[in-house]
GUKOL-791315 format. One line per 10 residues: number of its first residue (from 1); for each residue z, x, y of C-alpha. Coordinates in steps of 0.001 Angstrom, whole numbers, plus 500000, padded with zeros to 6 digits. Layout:
BEGIN
NUM) Z X Y | ...
This chain:
BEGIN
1) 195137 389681 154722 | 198723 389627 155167 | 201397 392588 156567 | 204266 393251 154353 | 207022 396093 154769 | 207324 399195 152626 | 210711 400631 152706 | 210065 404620 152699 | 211818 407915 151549 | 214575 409193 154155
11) 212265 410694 157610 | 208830 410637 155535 | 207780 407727 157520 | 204923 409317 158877 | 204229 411062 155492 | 203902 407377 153755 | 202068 405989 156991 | 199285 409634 156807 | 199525 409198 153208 | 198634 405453 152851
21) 195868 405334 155593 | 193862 407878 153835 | 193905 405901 150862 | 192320 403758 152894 | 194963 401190 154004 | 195742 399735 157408 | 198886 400138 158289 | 201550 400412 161594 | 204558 402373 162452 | 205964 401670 165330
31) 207564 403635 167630 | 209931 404435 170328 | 209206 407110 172738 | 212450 409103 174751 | 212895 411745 176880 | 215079 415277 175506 | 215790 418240 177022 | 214661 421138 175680 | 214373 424809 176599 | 211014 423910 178815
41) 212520 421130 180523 | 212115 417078 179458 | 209576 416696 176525 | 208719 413293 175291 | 210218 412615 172042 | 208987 409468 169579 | 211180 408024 166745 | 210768 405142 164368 | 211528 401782 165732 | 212483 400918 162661
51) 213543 404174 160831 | 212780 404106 156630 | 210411 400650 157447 | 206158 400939 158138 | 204133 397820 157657 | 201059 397366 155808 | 198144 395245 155979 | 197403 393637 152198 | 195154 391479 151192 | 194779 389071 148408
61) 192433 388352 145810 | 189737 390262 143490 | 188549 392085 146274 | 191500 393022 147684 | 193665 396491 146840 | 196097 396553 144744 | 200233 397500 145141 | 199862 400163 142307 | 198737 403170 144569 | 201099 401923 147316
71) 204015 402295 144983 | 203114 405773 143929 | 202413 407361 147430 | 204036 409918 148600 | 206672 409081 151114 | 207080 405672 150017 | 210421 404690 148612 | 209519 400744 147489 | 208152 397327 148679 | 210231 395528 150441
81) 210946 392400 148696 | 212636 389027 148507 | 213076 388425 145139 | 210058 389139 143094 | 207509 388413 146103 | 206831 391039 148598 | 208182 390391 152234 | 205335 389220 154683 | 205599 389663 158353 | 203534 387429 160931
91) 200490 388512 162394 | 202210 387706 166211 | 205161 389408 165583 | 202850 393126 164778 | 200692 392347 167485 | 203644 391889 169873 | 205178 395491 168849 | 201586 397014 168875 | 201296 395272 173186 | 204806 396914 172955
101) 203915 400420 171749 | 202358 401875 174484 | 204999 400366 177053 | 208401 401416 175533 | 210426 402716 178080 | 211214 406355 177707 | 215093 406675 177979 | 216805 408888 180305 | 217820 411754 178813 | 220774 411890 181071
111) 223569 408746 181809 | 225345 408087 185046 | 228550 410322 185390 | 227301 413035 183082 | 227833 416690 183937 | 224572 418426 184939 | 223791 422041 186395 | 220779 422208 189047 | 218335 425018 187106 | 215573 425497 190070
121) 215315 426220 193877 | 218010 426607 196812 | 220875 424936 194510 | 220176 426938 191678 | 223674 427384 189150 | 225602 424226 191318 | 227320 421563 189219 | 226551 417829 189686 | 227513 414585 188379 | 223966 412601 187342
131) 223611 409306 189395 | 220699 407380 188259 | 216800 408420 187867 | 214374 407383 190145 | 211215 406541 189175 | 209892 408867 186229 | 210443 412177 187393 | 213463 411716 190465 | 217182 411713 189822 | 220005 411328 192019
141) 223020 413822 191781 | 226410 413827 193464 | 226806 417480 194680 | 230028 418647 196276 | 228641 420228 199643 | 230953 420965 202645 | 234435 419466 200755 | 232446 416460 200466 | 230047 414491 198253 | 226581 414723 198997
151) 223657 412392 197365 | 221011 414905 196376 | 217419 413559 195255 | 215663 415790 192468 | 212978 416116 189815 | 214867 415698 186436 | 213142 418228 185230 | 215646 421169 187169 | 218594 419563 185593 | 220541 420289 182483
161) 223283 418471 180797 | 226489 420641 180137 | 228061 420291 177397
């Protein structure tokens, strides 16, 4: 049994990937989780890793499946490969992404220097320039407080970006 790469339609990844393991395929699309603000506050986002690629586990021989139904699923755009032989990827390098899935850093939905607005408790409605997060819920903002700037510590979650 071998991986190989399937190149799919534009944002049907997880169409080919729902599509393929019911016909009974193993396969593996991996992905990268982030943090985006939305009207309820931070929500965990996931993407691709590798947007339009999935891998698939293939093997060879009489018993094995064939590329026929893979070609015709839905979502899938083609095989990915070199010449007239399909692409294989090492077994180490998909069991190094799947140790990786789980442990992909969620980004920061905010960058040091943006402009944010405090949304919750005594500094409700002030402006703030976004310092760094703390940990997985903390931020620091700058916060103009007396004609001078103040270090404030905060959950991220009563923040919003302006602009």
């Amino acid at each position: 049994m071998n991986w190989h790469l399937i190149h799919t339609k534009p944002r049907q990844e997880q169409i080919a990937l729902t599509n393929l393991q019911q016909q009974g395929y193993e396969c593996y699309l991996p992905v990268r989780r982030y943090e985006a603000q939305a009207s309820s506050g931070l929500v965990i986002m996931a993407e691709p890793l590798f947007p339009r690629y999935l891998f698939i586990r293939i093997g060879s021989g009489n018993q094995a499946k064939g590329w026929g139904p893979v070609r015709s699923t839905r979502g899938v755009s083609r095989l990915v490969c070199f010449g007239n032989d399909p692409a294989k990827a090492d077994d180490k390098l998909v069991d190094a992404l799947r140790l990786c899935d789980g442990r992909i850093q969620s980004l920061p939905a905010f960058s040091h220097g943006d402009r944010v607005v405090v949304d919750y408790g005594p500094l409700n409605g002030l402006e703030a320039l976004y310092q760094t997060h703390e940990g997985e819920k903390r931020a620091m903002i700058l916060i103009e407080m007396l004609s001078r700037p103040t270090i404030v510590r905060i959950d991220r979650q009563h923040l919003r970006k302006i602009g």
